[in-house]
N, C-alpha and C positions, 0 to 999 in steps of 0.2 A: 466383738467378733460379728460375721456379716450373717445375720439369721437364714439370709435364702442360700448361701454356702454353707454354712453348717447342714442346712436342709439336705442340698444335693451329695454332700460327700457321706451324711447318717445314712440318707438311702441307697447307698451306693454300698457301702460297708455291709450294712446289713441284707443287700442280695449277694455279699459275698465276691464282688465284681472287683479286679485291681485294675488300677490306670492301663497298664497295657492292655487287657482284654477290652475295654471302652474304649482305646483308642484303635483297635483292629477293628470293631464292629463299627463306632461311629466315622470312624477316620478324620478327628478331631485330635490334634497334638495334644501330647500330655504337658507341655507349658500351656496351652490355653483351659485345659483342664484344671491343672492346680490354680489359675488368674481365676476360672470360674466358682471352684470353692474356697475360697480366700475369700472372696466378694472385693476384688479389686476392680471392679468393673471401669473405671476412669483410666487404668491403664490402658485399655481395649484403642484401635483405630477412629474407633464413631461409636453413636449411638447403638448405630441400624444393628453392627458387630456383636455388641456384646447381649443384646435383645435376640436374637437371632440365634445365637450360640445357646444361650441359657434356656431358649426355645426347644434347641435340637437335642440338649443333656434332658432336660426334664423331662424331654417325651420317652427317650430311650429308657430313662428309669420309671418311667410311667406313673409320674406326678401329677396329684391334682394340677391342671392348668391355672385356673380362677386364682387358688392360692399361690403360685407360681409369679403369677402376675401379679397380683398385690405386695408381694413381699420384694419384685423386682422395682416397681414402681416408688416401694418406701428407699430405695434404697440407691436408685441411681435416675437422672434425669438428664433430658434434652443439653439443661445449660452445662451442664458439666465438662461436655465434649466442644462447646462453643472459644474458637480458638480468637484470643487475644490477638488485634492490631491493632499497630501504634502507627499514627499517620504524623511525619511530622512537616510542618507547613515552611517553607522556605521564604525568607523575605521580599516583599517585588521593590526591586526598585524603579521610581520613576521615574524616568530622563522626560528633562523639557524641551521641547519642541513643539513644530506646530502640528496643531490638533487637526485630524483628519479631515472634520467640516471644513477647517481652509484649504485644504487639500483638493475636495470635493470639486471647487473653485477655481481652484488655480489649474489644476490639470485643464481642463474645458476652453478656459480662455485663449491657455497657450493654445491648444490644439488650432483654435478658431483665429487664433494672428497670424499662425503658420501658412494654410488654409488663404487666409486673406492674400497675405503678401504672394505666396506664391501662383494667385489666379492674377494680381496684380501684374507682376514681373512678365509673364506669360501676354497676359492683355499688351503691354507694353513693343513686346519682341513683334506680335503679330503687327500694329499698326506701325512700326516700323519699318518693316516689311513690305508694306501696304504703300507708305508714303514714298520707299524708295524706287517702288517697281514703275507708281501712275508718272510722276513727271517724265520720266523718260518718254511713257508711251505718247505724250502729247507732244513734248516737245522734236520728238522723229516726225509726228505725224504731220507735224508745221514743218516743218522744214522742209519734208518732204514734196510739201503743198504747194510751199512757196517756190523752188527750182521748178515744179512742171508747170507751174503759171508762169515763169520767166521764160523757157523754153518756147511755150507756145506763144505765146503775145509777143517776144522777141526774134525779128528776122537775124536768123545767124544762117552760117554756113553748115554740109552736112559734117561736118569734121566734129564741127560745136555741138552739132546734136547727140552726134557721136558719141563724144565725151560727157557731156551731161547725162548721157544712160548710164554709162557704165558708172558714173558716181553716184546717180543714184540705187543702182545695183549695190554698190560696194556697200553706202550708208547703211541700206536697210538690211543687209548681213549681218555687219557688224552688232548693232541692234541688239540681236534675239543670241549673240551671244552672252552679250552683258545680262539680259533676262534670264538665263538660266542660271549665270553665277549668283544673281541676286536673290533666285528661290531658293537656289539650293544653299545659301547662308540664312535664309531668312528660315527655313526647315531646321536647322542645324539649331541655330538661335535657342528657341524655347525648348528644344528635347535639351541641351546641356542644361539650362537653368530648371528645368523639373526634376532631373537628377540630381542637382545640388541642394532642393528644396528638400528631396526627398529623406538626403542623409539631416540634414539639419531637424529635422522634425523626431526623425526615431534618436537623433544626441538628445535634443531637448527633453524626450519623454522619457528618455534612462534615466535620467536624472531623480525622477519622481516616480520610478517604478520599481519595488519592492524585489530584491533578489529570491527564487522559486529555488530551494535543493528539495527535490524528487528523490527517495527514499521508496528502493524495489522492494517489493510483495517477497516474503521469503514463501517457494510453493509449498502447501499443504503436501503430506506424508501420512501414509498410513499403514501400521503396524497390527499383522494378526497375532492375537496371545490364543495358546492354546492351555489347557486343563486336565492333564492326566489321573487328575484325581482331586478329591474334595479340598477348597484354597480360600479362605478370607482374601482380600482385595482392596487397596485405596489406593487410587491414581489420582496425579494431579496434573495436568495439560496446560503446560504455556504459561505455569503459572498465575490460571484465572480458574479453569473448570477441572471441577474434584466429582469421583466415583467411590461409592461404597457399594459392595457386593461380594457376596458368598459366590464361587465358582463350584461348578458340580463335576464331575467325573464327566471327561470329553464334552463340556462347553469351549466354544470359540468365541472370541472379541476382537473388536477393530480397534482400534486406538489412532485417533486424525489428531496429527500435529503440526504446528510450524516450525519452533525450535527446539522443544525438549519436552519431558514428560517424564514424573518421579514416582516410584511403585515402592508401595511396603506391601509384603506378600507375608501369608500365614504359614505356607507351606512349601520352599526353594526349591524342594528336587523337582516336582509336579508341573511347573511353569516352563513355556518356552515362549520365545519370541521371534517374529520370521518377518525380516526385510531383503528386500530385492534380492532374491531368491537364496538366501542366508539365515540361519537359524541361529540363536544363540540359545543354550541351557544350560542345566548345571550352575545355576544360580546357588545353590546351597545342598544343606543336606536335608534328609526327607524328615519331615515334621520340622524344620526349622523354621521361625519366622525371619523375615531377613527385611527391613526399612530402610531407606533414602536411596534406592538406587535412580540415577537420574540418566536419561539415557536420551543420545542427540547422533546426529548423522554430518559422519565430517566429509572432507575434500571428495572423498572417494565413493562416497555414497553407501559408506558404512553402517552399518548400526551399532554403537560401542556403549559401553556404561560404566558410571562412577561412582563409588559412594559420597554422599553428600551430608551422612549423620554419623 
């Protein structure tokens, strides 16, 4: 039998004191009572719990401390409450392919032939452009040349001069319309082929570019607990960050979550809970402990809870 129990329930007998009057003054439940003289101390939520507890009976009985401590020390430790994970490791498979350094490689080149070709193509369209617009200009310009040298150096009639103006009126009209069809093709020209470079270039880099699924932020939540009276306490958050604490007569706490958060409480009736602008209580009855309640906020922006133990 457990020596610092025995201790606490002798002293306790012999002031004459029963569970229920210790549990009116301390407002310690009488199941954490009989776990404390028992010396079942491993049953307790954590460490902190059952050190703390044994703290708060031995003072009320007005126990040596020193001895209090040493006999709690022989008799329960840190590792006791150290919970067991099992990890287990999944096998990788390795698919062959080519390895990323070639990768490194290959992306870059393509990039720079795309690149190439299509200043090429472009270069191409403009001298094009270029060669179809000059002969025109010279060859009007001789021609031109040559009727008003015939005109002049040749005695004709005014009938003949006549008509020699007006063809050359007509010629060099004609002319500058062909020049503007010619720019405005030779414009046209390279904007279609930098369009077509352009898709050719984002197909070729899909090819080598790794699909991105974006997976949204679930927003953070925060949950006031309130403490109507003396409460043991272990929360677990998200399934990573764990609390242990004694709550005291009208303490408050925030509790920040993403997806859920699971409470063993010392004492059900004393506890409440309050989200968007909703309260839930009545979690148990008074002095009850009550473990696994896991609680998440669904469509509606509820706050609801399930047992999980």
């Amino acid at each position: 039998m457990s020596k610092l129990g025995s201790t606490l329930k002798n002293k306790r007998e012999s002031l004459g004191l029963d569970v229920d009057r210790v549990t009116e003054d301390t407002r310690i439940s009488a199941d954490t009572i009989s776990v404390l003289e028992n010396g079942d101390y491993k049953s307790m939520p954590s460490y902190n719990h059952a050190k703390n507890f044994v703290k708060n009976y031995a003072e009320y009985l007005k126990l040596e401390m020193d001895k209090v401590n040493e006999l709690f020390d022989e008799e329960c430790v840190k590792d006791d409450f150290n919970r067991e994970v099992k990890y287990v490791a999944a096998p990788v498979t390795k698919e062959e392919g080519s390895s990323p350094s070639a990768l490194r490689f290959i992306i870059p080149i393509i990039i720079i032939a795309v690149i190439a070709f299509s200043g090429y193509k472009v270069f191409l369209a403009m001298q094009k452009g270029k060669a179809l617009e000059n002969p025109v200009k010279i060859e009007q310009s001789e021609e031109v040349k040559k009727e008003i040298d015939q005109a002049i150096d040749t005695p004709v009639d005014k009938k003949d001069v006549k008509e020699v103006i007006e063809n050359i009126k007509k010629e060099t009209e004609t002319p500058s319309t062909t020049n503007i069809e010619d720019k405005a093709e030779t414009v046209e020209e390279p904007a279609k082929t930098e369009k077509k470079v352009e898709k050719n270039e984002t197909a070729s880099l899909s090819a080598f570019l790794p699909d991105v699924n974006e997976e949204p932020l679930t927003e953070a939540k925060t949950v006031i607990v309130n403490f109507s009276d003396v409460c043991w306490v272990h929360i677990k958050i998200d399934d990573k960050e764990e609390m242990d604490f004694i709550a005291e007569k009208g303490n408050q706490r925030e509790i920040i979550f993403h997806d859920n958060f699971v409470m063993d409480i010392g004492n059900a009736a004393v506890v409440s809970l309050s989200y968007n602008n909703r309260t839930i209580a009545g979690l148990g009855a008074y002095k009850q402990p009550v473990k696994g309640l896991k609680f998440t906020v669904n469509d509606k922006e509820r706050l609801k809870y399930t047992s999980v133990k």
